[in-house]
N, C-alpha and C positions, 0 to 999 in steps of 0.2 A: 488528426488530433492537432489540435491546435494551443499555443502557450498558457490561453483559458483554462483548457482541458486537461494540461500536463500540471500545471500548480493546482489546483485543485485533487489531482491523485496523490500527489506529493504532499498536501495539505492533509490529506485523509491516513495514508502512511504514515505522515508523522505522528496524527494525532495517536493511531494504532498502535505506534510504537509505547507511544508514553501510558497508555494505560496498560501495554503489559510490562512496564517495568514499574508500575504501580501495584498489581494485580497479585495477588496471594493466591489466590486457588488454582491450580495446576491443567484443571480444564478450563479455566477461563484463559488461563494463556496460552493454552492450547488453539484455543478456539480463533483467539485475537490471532494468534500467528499465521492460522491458516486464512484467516480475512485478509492480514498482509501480503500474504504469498501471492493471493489472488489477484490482488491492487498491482501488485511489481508485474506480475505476468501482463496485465491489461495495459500495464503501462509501456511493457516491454514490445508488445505486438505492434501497436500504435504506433511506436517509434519505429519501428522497421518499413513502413511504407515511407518512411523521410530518408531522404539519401543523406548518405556522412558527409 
């Protein structure tokens, strides 16, 4: 994963973010959330082939 790759997730998280604090209906934030969750984990995997 490359800094392309990482803003880009981060770019998509945030957008995620902002429409479930826009979002009224309880399964749609649901929903949104669990798209997040999934972005973080991908984003998280990715990172771990990079050494600290």
């Amino acid at each position: 994963m490359g800094i392309k790759d990482a803003r880009e997730i981060l770019d998509k998280m945030q957008s995620l973010a902002g429409k479930m604090r826009s979002e009224d209906n309880e399964k749609s934030k649901r929903r949104l959330a669990e798209n997040l969750s999934s972005l973080a984990e991908q984003f998280r995997k990715n990172a771990e082939k990079f050494p600290s």
